[in-house]
N, C-alpha and C positions, 0 to 999 in steps of 0.2 A: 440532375446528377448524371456524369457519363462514366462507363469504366476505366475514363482516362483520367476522371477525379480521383478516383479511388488508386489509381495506381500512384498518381501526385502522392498522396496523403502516405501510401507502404511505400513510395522511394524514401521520401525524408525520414519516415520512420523507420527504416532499416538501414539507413545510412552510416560508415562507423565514423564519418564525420560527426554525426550528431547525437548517434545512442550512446549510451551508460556504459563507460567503459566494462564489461563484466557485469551486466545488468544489475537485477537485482531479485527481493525473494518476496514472495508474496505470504503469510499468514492468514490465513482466512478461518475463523472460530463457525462449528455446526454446535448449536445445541436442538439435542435430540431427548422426549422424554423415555425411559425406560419402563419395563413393566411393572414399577413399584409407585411408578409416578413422578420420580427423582428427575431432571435435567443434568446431562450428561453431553459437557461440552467433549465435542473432537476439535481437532486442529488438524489443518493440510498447509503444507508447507510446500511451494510450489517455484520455478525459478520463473522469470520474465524478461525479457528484454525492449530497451525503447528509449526513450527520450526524457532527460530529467533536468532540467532547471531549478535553481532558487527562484522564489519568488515571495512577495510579502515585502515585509520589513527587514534590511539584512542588516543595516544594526545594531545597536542595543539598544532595548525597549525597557524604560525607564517606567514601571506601573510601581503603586503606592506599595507594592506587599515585598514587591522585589525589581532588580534589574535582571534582564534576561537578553543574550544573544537572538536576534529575529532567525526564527527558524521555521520557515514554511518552504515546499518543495511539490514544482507541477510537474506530473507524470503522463507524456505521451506516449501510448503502447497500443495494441494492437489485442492485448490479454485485458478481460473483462476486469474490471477492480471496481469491488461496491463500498458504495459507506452507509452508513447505519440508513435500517428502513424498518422503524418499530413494527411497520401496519403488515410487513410482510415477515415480519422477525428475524430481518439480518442483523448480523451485527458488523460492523468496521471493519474493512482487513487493516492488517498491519502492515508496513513493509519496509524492509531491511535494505537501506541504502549505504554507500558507503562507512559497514561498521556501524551505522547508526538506527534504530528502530525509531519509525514512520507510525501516528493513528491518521487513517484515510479520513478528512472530516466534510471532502463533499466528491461527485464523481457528474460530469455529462456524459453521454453516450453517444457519439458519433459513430453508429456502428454503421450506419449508410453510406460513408465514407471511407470506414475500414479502421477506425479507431477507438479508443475510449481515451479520456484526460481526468485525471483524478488530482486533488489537490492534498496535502496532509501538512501535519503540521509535529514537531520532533517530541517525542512520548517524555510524558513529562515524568520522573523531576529529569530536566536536562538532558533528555536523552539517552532513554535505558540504553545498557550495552545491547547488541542482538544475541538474539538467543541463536544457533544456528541447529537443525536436523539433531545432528549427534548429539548436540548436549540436548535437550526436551528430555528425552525418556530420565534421564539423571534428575533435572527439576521438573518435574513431571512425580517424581513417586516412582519409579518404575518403567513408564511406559503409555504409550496413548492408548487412549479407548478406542 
C-alpha cells in the first residue's frame, strides 16, 4: 500500500459526484453499568459523510410471513461504523439515511486504505421513521443519560 492508494480511496470518497447527498447520522448505543449495578444505555448521535449504495435485493422479497421491499444499503465512509460484537459488548450503530433508520448488520475495516464499509439493512417493521437530536430527549423521558 502506497500513500497514493490512500488518497485513491479519500478522492472517491469525498467526491460530491459520489457522496450522500447531505450525508447521513450515525447512532451509536453505550451501555454503561451504574453504581447500583443497573445498565444504563447512552446514545451519541453523530453526523458522517461518504458513499451510499442500495445493495441486496431491491425488489420485493416474497418470504412465507410476509412480502417486503428489499432494503439493504453499503456504506463507504472514512468515520468508523461498528456492528454488533458481543465478545467486546458493542452494540449496532444505527444509521439515519434518507429519512429512513439503518441497523448496521456487518462492518469491514479498511482503515489501511483510509476507509471503513459497513453494510445495514432498513429497521424493521418497514423502516422506523428517524428519530433525529431534537426529538430523543422528548421520547427519551426527558433527556439522555
Amino acid at each position: 500500500m502506497t500513500p497514493d492508494d490512500v488518497k485513491f480511496a479519500t478522492d472517491i470518497l469525498t467526491d460530491p459526484f459520489f457522496m450522500a447527498e447531505g450525508g447521513f447520522e450515525v447512532l451509536r448505543h453505550h451501555v454503561t453499568v451504574d453504581q447500583d449495578g443497573m445498565n444504563q444505555v447512552q446514545l451519541d448521535v453523530f453526523h458522517a459523510d461518504g458513499v451510499v449504495v442500495p445493495s441486496g435485493s431491491l425488489g420485493v422479497v416474497r418470504a412465507p410471513e410476509a412480502e417486503r421491499q428489499g432494503s439493504e444499503i453499503t456504506i463507504y465512509t472514512m468515520v468508523p461504523i461498528q456492528a454488533t460484537d458481543e465478545a467486546a459488548g458493542l452494540i449496532a450503530d444505527n444509521v439515519v439515511y434518507n429519512g429512513l433508520q439503518y441497523e448496521v448488520t456487518g462492518q469491514d475495516d479498511y482503515f489501511e486504505w483510509g476507509f471503513n464499509v459497513a453494510t445495514a439493512v432498513l429497521a424493521s417493521p418497514g423502516g422506523r421513521p428517524a428519530l433525529y437530536p431534537q426529538q430523543l430527549p422528548r421520547l427519551l423521558g426527558g433527556g439522555l443519560q
